[in-house]
C-alpha positions as CSV (number, residue, x, y, z in Angstrom):
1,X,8.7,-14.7,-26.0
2,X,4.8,-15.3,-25.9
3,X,2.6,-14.3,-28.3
4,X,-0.8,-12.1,-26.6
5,X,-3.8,-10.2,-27.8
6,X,-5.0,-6.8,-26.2
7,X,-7.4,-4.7,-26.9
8,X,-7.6,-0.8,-26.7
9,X,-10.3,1.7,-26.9
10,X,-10.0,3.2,-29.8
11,X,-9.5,6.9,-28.7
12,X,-6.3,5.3,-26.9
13,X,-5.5,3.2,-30.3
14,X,-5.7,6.8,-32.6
15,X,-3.3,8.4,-30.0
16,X,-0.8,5.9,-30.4
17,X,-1.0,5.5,-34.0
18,X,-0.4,9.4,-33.9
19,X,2.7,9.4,-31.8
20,X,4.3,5.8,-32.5
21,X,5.6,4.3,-36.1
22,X,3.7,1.4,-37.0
23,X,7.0,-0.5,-36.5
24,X,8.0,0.8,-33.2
25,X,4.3,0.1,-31.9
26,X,4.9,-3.7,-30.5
27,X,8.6,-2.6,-28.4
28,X,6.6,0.8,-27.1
29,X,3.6,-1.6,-25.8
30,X,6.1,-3.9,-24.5
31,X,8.1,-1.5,-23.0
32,X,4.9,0.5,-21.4
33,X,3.9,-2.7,-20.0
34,X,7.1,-3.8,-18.4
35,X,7.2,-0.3,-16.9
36,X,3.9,-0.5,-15.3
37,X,5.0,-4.6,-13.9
38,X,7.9,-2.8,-12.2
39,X,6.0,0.3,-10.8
40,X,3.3,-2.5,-9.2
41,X,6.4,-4.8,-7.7
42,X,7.5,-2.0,-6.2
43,X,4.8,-0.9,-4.8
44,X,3.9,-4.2,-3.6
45,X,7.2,-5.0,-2.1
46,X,6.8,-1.3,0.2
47,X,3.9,-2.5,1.4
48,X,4.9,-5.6,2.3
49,X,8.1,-4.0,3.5
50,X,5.7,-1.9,5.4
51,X,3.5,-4.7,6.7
52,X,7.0,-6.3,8.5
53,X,7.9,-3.1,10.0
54,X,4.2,-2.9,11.5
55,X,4.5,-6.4,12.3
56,X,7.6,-6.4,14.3
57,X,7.5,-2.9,16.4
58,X,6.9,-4.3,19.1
59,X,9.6,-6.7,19.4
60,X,12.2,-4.1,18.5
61,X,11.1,-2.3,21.5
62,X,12.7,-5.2,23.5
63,X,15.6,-5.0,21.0
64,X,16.6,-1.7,21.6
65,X,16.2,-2.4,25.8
66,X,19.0,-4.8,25.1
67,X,21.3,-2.3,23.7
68,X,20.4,0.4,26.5
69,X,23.3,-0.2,28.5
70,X,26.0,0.2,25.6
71,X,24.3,3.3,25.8
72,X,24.6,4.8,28.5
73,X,28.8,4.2,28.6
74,X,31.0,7.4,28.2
75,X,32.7,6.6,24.8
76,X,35.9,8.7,24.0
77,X,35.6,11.4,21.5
């Protein structure tokens, strides 16, 4: 574990103090910050997700012509 400073406004420092314990204030932080780490991973894996998809429409049109006659058979029911 690594030892950091941060700095809050104070309004945002007064709220905390209101709702945390002084104790529990360091694991809530942590906690809050890991949170927000995995809300921007995700959304930067979607839009790099997305990014691929764009990148690569056009070659799945060629894809799916190579499938079209699989297609087209008369399978049982």
């Amino acid at each position: 574990m690594v030892r950091t400073t941060i700095y809050l406004d104070e309004g945002v420092r007064e709220r905390l103090q209101r709702l945390i314990p002084p104790r529990k204030m360091n694991h809530f932080i942590k906690a809050a910050v890991a949170d927000k780490v995995a809300l921007l991973e995700q959304r930067q894996l979607e839009e790099e997700m997305k990014e691929g998809y764009l990148a690569t429409n056009g070659s799945r049109t060629a894809l799916i012509g190579d499938w079209e006659p699989i297609d087209l058979v008369d399978w049982p029911e």
